[in-house]
C-alpha positions in Angstrom: 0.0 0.0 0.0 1.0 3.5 -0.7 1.1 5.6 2.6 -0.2 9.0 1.4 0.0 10.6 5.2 -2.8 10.8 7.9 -6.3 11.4 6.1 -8.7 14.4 7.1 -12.0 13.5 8.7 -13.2 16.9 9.0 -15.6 18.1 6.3 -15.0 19.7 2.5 -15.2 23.6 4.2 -13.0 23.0 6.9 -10.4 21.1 4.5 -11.0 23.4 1.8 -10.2 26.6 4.2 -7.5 24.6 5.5 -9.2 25.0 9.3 -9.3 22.3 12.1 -12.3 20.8 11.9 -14.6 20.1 15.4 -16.4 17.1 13.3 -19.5 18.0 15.2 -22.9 16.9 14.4 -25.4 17.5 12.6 -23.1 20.3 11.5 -19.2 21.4 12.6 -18.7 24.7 14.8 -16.7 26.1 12.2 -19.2 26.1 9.3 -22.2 27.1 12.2 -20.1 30.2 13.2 -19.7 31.0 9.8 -23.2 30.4 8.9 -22.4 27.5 6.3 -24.3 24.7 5.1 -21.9 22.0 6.4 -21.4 19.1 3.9 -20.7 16.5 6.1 -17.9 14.1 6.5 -16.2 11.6 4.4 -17.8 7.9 4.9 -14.7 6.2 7.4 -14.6 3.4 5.2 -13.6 6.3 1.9 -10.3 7.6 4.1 -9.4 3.9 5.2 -9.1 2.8 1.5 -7.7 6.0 0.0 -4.2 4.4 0.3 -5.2 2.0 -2.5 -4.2 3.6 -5.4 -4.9 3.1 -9.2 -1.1 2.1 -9.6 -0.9 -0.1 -6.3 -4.5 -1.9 -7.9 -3.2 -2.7 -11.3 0.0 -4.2 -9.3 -1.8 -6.3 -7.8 -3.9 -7.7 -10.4 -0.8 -8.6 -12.3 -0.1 -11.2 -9.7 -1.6 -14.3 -8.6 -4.0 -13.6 -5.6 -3.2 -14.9 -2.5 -6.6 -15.6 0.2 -4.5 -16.1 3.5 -4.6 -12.9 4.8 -8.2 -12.2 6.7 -7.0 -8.5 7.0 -6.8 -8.1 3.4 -9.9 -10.2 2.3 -12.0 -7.9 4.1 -10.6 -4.7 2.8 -10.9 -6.6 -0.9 -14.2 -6.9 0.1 -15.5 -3.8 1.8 -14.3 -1.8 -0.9 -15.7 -3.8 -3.4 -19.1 -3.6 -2.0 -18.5 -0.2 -1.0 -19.4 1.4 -4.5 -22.4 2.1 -3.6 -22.6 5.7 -1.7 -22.1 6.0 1.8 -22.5 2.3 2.5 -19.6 1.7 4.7 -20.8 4.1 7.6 -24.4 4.9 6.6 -26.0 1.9 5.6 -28.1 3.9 3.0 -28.3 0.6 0.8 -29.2 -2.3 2.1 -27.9 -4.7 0.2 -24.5 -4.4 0.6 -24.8 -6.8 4.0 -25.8 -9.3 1.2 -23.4 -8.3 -0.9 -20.5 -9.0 1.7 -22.5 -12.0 3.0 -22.1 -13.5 -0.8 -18.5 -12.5 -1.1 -17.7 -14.5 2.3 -20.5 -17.4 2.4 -17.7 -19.9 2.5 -15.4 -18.3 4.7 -17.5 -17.2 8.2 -14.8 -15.6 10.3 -14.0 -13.2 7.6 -17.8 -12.5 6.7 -18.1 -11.6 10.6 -15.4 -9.8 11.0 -16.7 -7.6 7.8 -20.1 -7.3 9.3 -18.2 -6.6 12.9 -16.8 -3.7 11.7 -19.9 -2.4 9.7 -22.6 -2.8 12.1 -20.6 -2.3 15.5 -17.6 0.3 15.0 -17.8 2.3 12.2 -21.4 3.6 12.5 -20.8 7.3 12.6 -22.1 8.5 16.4 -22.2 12.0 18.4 -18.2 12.8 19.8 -19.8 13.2 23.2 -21.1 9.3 23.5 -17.6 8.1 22.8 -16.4 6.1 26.3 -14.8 2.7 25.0 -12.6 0.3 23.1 -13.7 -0.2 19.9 -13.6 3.1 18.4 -9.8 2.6 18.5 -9.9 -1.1 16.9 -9.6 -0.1 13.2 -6.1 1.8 12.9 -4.9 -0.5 15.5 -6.6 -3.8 13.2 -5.1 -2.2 9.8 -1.5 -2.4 10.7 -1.8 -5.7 12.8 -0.3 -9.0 10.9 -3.0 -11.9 10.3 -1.8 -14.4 12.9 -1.3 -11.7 15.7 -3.0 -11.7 19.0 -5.1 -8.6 18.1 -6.0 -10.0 14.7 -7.2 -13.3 16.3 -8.8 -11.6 19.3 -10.9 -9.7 17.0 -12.2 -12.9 14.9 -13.4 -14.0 17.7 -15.3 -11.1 18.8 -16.6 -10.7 15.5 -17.7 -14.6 15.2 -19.0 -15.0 19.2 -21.6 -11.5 18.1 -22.2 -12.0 14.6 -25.1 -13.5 13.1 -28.6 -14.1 14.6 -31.4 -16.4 16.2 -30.6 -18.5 12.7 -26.7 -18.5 12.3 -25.7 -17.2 15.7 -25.0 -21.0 16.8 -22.5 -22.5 14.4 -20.0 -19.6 14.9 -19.4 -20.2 18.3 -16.7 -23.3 18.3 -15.4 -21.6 15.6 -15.3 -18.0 17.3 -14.0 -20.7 21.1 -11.4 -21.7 18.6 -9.7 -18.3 17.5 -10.4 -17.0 20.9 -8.3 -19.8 22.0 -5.2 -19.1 19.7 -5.9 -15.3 20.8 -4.7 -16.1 24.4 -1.8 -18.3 23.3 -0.6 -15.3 21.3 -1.8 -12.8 24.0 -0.1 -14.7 26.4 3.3 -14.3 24.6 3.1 -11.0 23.7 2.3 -9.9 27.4 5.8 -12.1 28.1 7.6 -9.8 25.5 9.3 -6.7 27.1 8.6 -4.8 23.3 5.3 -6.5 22.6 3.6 -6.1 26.1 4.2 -1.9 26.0 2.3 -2.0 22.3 -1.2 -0.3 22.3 -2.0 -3.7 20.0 -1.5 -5.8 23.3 -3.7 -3.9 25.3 -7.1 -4.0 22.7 -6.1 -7.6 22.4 -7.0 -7.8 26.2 -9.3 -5.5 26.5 -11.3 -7.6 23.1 -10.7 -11.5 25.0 -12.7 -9.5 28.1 -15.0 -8.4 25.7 -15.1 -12.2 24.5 -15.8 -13.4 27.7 -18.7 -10.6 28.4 -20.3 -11.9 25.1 -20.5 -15.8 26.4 -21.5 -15.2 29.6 -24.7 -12.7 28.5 -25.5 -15.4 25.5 -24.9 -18.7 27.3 -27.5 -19.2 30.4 -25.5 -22.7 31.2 -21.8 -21.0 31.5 -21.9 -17.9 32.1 -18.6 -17.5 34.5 -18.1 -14.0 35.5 -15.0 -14.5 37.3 -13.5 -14.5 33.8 -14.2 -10.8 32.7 -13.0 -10.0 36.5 -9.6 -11.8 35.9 -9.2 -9.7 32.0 -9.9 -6.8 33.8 -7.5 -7.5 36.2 -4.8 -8.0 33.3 -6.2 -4.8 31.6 -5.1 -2.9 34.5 -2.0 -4.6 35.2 -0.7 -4.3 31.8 -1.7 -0.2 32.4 0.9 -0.1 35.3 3.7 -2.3 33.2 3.4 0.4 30.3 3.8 3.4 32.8 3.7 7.1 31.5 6.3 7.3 29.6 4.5 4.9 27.0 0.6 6.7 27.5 1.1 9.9 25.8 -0.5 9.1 22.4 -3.5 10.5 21.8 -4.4 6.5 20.5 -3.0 5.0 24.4 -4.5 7.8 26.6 -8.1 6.6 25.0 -7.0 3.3 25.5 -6.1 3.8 29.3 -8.9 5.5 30.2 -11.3 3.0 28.4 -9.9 0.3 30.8 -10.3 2.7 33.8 -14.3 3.2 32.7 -14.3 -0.6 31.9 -13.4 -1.5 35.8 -15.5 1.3 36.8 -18.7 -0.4 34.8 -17.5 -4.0 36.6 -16.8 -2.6 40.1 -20.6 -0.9 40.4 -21.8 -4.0 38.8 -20.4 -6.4 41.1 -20.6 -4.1 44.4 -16.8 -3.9 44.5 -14.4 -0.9 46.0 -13.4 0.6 42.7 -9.8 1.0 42.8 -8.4 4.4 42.1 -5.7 4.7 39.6 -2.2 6.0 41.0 -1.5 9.6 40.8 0.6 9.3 37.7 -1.9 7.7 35.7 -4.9 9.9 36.6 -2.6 12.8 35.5 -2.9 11.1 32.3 -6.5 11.5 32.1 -6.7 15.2 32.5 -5.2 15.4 28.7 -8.6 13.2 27.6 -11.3 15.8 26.2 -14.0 15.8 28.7 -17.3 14.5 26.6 -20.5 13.9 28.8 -19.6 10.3 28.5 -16.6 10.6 30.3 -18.2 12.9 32.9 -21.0 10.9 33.5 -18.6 7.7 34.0 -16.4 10.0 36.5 -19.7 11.4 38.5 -20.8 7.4 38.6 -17.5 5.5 40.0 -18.9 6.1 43.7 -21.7 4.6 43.2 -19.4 1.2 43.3 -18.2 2.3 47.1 -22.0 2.5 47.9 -22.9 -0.5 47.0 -20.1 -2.7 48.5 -20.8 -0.4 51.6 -23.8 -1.6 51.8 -24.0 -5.4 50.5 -21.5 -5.7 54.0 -23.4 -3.2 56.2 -27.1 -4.7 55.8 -27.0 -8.1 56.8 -25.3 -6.8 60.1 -27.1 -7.5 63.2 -28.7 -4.0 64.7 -26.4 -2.3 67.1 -26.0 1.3 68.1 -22.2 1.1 65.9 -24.2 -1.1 63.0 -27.1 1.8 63.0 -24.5 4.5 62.8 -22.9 2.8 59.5 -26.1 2.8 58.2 -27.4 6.3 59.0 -24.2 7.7 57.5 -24.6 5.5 54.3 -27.9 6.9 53.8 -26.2 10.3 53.6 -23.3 9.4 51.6 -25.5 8.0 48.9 -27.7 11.4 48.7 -24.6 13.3 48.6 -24.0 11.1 45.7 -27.1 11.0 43.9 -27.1 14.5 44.3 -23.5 14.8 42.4 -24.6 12.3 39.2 -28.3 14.3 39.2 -26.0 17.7 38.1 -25.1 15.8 34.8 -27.8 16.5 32.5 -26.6 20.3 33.2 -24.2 19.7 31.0 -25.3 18.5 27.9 -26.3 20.2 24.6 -29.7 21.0 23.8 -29.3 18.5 21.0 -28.9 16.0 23.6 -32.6 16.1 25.0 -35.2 13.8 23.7 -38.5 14.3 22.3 -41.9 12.6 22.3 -43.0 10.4 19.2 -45.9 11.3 17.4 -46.0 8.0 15.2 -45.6 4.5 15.5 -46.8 2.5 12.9 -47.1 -1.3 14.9 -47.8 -4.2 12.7 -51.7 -4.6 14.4 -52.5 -1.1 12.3 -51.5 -2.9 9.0 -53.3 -5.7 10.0 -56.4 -6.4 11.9 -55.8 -10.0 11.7 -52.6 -9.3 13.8 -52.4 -10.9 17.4 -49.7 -9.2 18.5 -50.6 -6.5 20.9 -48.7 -3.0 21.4 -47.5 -3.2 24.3 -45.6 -5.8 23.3 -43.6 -2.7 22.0 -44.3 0.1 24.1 -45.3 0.5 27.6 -48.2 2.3 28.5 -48.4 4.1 25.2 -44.7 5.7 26.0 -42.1 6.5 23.2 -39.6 8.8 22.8 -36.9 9.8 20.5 -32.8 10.4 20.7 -30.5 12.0 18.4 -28.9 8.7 17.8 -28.7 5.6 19.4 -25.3 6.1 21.5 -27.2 9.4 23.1 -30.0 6.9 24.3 -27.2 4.7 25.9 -25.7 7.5 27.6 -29.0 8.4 28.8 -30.2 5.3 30.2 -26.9 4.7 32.0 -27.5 8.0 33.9 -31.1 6.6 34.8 -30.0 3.1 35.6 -27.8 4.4 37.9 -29.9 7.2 39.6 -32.4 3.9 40.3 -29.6 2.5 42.2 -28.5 5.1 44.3 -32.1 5.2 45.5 -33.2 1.3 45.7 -29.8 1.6 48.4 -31.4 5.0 50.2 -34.4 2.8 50.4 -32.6 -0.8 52.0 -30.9 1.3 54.3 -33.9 3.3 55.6 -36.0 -0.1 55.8 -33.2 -1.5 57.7 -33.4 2.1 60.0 -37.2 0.7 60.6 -39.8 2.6 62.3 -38.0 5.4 64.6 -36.2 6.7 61.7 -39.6 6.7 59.9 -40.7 10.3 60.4 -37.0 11.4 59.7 -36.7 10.0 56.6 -40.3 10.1 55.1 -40.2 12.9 52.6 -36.6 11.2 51.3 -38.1 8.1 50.5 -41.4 9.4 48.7 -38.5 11.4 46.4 -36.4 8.6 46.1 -39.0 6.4 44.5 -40.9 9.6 42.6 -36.8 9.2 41.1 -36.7 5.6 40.2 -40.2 5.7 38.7 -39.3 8.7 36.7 -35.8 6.9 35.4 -37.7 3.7 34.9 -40.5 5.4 32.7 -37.7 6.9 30.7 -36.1 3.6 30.0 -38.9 2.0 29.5 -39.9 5.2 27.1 -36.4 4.7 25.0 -37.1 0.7 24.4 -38.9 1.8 21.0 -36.4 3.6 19.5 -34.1 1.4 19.7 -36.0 -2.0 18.7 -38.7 -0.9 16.9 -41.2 -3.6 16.4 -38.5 -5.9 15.7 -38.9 -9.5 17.7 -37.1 -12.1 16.3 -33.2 -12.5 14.7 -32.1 -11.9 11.3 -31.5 -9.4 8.5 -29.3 -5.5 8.9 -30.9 -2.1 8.6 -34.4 -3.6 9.6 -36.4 -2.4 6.5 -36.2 -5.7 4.8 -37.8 -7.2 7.0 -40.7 -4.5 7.6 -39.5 -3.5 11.1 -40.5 0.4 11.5 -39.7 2.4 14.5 -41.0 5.7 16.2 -40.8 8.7 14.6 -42.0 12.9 14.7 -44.3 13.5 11.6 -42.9 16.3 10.4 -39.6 15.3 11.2 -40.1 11.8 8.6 -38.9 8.7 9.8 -35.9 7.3 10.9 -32.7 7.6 8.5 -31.5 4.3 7.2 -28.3 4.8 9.5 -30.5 4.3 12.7 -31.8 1.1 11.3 -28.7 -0.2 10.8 -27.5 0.7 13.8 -30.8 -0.3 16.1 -31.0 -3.9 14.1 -27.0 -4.4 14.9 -26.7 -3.0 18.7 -30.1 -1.9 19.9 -30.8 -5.1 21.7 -27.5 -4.9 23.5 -27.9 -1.0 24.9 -31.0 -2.1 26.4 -29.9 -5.2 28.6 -27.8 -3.3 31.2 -30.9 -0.5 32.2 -33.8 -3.2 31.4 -31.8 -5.3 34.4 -31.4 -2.4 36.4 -35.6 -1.8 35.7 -36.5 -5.4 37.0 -33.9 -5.6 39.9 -36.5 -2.0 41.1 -39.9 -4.3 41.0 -41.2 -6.7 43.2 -39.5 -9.8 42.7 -36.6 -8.2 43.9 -35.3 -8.0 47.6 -35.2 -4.9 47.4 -38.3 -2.0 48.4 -40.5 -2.1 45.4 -40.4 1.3 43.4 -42.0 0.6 40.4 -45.9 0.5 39.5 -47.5 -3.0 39.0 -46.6 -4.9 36.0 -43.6 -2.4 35.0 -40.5 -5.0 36.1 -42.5 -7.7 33.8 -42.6 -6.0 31.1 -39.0 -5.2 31.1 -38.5 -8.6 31.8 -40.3 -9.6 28.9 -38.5 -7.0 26.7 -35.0 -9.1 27.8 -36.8 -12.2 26.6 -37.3 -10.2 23.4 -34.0 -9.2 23.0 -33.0 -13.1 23.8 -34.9 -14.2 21.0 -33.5 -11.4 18.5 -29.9 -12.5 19.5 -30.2 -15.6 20.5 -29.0 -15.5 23.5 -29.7 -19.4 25.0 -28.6 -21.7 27.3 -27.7 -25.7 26.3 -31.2 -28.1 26.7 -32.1 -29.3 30.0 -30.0 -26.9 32.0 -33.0 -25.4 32.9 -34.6 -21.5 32.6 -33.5 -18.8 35.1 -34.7 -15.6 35.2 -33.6 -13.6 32.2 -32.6 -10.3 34.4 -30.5 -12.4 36.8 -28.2 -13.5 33.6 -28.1 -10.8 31.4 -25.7 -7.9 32.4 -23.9 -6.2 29.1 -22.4 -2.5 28.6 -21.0 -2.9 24.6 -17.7 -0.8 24.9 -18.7 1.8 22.7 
C-alpha cells in the first residue's frame, strides 16, 4: 500500500479553508459560526481505502491472488461492495450486508469480521457518547499481521456476536477456537518486554474481556463472570507495566482510560471498592477531552463504594455502631445521587429527547394481527434520541440514579420505624426518582427495537420493522436502522436489568408501579430471541434479568 499521510475526517469547508475541523454533528462549529451549510464528512470506510491507489491496484492484479490474509480479504471486500454511496458508515443501501455476505458465504470468520466492523464500529455517532474500546480497533486492526494476538482476538469477537437467532449457533466453536489461539498469542506478547508496552497488546485484552462478556450474556448454562474479572485484572495490570512514559498518544491515553471506565462499569456492577488509579496515571486522564460520557462515568464510580458499603453493612445485626454505619450511608449516597443528578446540566440542547408522534405497529396494517402494542411500548410511552449512543448514555445515567435510591431505600428499611418520620419525605423522592428513570427507559425501548422480535436481517427495512418517529420530522434515516437492528438489543440489557432488579421480585423496596418490572423482563426475553441468546437443553430456565448484564464498549 501507498502511505499518502494521515487522512482528514473533517468536512469539505474545513479542508477546503485549510481549518481544524470540530467534526461535530449534525453540523461542525466552524461552518455554524460561519453560517455555512456544512457538507458532512467523508464515509470512514472512503479515508481507510484511499491508500489503494490506481497504480498499487493494477500491481496487484498482475499477480496471482493470494486468500491467506483475513485482514486483506476484508478490505478486498469492503471496498468492493462499498461502491455504492455512503455504505460503509451509513448503511443507506441495504444490500450491501448481502453483498458481503455473498463474497464470504464460505469463509465465516472473515464474513463476521466484515459485518463486525460495519454494524458495530464504524457507525458514525455523536463525539460526546464516545467512552470505549472499539472506536480505537480499526487503525490498530489495519497495521496488525494476520496471525497476531489482536487479529485473532478480533475474529473471535466478531464470530461469538455475529449472526442471529438463525446463524448465531454455528460460529461459536469456531469463534471458542480463534479466541483460544488469541490467548496463546496474548499470552506471549504480554511475556515480551517490546510486545507487552504496544497499544496492540492492550485491545487484544481488552477484546478477550469483551469475549468473555459476550458468552456469559448469550450462554445461560456458563456464564462464569469471574473470567471478565480476571481480564480486567490484566487490563489494568498491563496499564501499570506500560507506565507514563508509553501513555502519551492521543491513540494509548483513550486506550487507558477505556480500561479505567471498563473497571468502573464491573466494580458498580459487582458491588466492589473501585480501585483508584495512581497519581501518575490519573494525571494522564486530564489530557482526555472531557465528553458527557466521560463525565457521567467519573460522577458514577462512587456509586461502586456505595454498594459494597452496603451489601457488607445490611446483613449486620442492629447495634447502636451497625445503626451508625447505616445512618451515615444513607447520607453518603444522597450526597451522591445529588452529584450524578448535576449531569444533565451539561449537555447540549441537542442532547434532549423528544416525544414520538408516530408509530406504525404491525396490528395497524393488519387487523388480523395478534400481536398487541405493548408488546412494543409500555403504556403508550415512546420517545426519540438523536442517535442511538445518546440513548445509551442516557439510560446509563437513569440506571444508575435507580440505584442510588433502591440503596437510600434498603438502608432506611433497615433504619425501621423510629427513623420513619425522619426520613419520610426522602423516601417518597427517592422512589418519585426511580419511577421517573424507569418510565424513561422504559420510554427509550422503542427507539431502539422498533417492532423488531425475532433475529435476522441489517438495517431492519427488509424485513418491515418500523420504528418511532416525529411526523414532520419523517422517519428514521436508514443509518439508525442499521445501527438499532445491529446494537439496539444490546444498549438495552444493562438499564432493562437495572428496571426489573426495582420491582417486586426483587429483595429490594419495590419502586416501580404493578406490571412495570414484567414488562422489562419480557423485553430481555425479546432481546434473547432477537440474539439468541440461549442456554444448552435441560440446563433449565433462570430468570432472564438475573443472567443478562452487558455495557457494549462503545
Amino acid at each position: 500500500m501507498v502511505y499518502q499521510g494521515k487522512p482528514s475526517t473533517g468536512c469539505a469547508n474545513c479542508r477546503k479553508r485549510k481549518i481544524k475541523c470540530d467534526e461535530g454533528r449534525p453540523a461542525c462549529f466552524q461552518c455554524t459560526k460561519t453560517k455555512r451549510t456544512c457538507p458532512g464528512y467523508v464515509p470512514s470506510f472512503d479515508l481507510v481505502l484511499r491508500d489503494q491507489t490506481k497504480a498499487i491496484l493494477q500491481k496487484a492484479q498482475r499477480k496471482k491472488p493470494v486468500t491467506s490474509s483475513t485482514n486483506q480479504l476484508c478490505a478486498s471486500a469492503l471496498r468492493d461492495s462499498s461502491q455504492a454511496p455512503y455504505y460503509a458508515v451509513t448503511g443507506l443501501s441495504n444490500q450491501s450486508p448481502r453483498a458481503v455476505s455473498n463474497i464470504f458465504h464460505e469463509i465465516p470468520e472473515q464474513q463476521a469480521i466484515c459485518a463486525f466492523f460495519l454494524d458495530f464500529v464504524l457507525l458514525p455517532r455523536h463525539p460526546d457518547t464516545v467512552r470505549g474500546h472499539l472506536e480505537h480497533l480499526l487503525p490498530l486492526y489495519q497495521e496488525a499481521s494476520p496471525d497476531s494476538a489482536l487479529s485473532l482476538a478480533t475474529t473471535s469477537v466478531a464470530l461469538a456476536i455475529s449472526g442471529n437467532g438463525q446463524t448465531r449457533q454455528p460460529h461459536q466453536p469456531l469463534a471458542r477456537t480463534f479466541f483460544g489461539r488469541a490467548i496463546r498469542k496474548t499470552s506471549a506478547a504480554i511475556k515480551d518486554p517490546i510486545e507487552s508496552i504496544k497499544d496492540e497488546t492492550l485491545m487484544a485484552v481488552l477484546l478477550l474481556g469483551l469475549f468473555e462478556r459476550i458468552n456469559a450474556t448469550s450462554d445461560v448454562s456458563n456464564p462464569h463472570p469471574e473470567k471478565t474479572a480476571v481480564h480486567n485484572a490484566g487490563a489494568r495490570a498491563l496499564i501499570k507495566h506500560r507506565g507514563r512514559e508509553n501513555c502519551k498518544s492521543p491513540l494509548a491515553i483513550g486506550l487507558t482510560f477505556a480500561v479505567r471506565t471498563q473497571l468502573a462499569e464491573y466494580a458498580i456492577e459487582e458491588a466492589i471498592v473501585f480501585k483508584r488509579c495512581s497519581d501518575n496515571l490519573t494525571a494522564m486522564f486530564q489530557q482526555l477531552p472531557k465528553n458527557a460520557a466521560g463525565r457521567l462515568t467519573a460522577l458514577t464510580i462512587n456509586i461502586a463504594d456505595i454498594r459494597s458499603r452496603a451489601k457488607s453493612a445490611l446483613p449486620l445485626p442492629r447495634s447502636p455502631a451497625s445503626e451508625t454505619e447505616v445512618y451515615e450511608l444513607v447520607e453518603y449516597a444522597i450526597s451522591i445521587d445529588l452529584l450524578v443528578s448535576t449531569w444533565p446540566e451539561s449537555l447540549p440542547e441537542e442532547w434532549r429527547w423528544m416525544p414520538a408522534t408516530h408509530f406504525d405497529l404491525p396490528h395497524q396494517a393488519s387487523q388480523d394481527s395478534s400481536v398487541p402494542s405493548s408488546v412494543f411500548q409500555y403504556l403508550d410511552s415512546k420517545d426519540i434520541y438523536l442517535d442511538l449512543w445518546v440513548l445509551s448514555i442516557w439510560n446509563q445515567y437513569r440506571s444508575a440514579r435507580i440505584k442510588i435510591q433502591a440503596i437510600i431505600l434498603c438502608c432506611i428499611n433497615w433504619l425501621g420505624p423510629s427513623y420513619e418520620a425522619q426520613w419520610y419525605w426522602r423516601t417518597v423522592y427517592a422512589k418519585m426518582i426511580a419511577q421517573g428513570m424507569a418510565d424513561e427507559i422504559c420510554a427509550s425501548v422503542p427507539f431502539a427495537l422498533g417492532t423488531k422480535t425475532t433475529g435476522g436481517g441489517s438495517g431492519g427495512r427488509s424485513q418491515g420493522v418500523e420504528y418511532p418517529y416525529i411526523a414532520d420530522k419523517g422517519k428514521v434515516s436508514d443509518e439508525h436502522r442499521r445501527a438499532a437492528s445491529a446494537l439496539g438489543g444490546w444498549h438495552l440489557l444493562d438499564p432493562l436489568r437495572t428496571c426489573v432488579r426495582a420491582g417486586p421480585d426483587s429483595k429490594d423496596p419495590t419502586v416501580l408501579r404493578p406490571g412495570q418490572s414484567a414488562w422489562c423482563a419480557g423485553q430481555m426475553e425479546r432481546i434473547g430471541r432477537m440474539y439468541a441468546m440461549q442456554g444448552q437443553q435441560g440446563m433449565g430456565e433462570r430468570n432472564v434479568w438475573e443472567r443478562h448484564s452487558f455495557e457494549f464498549p462503545l
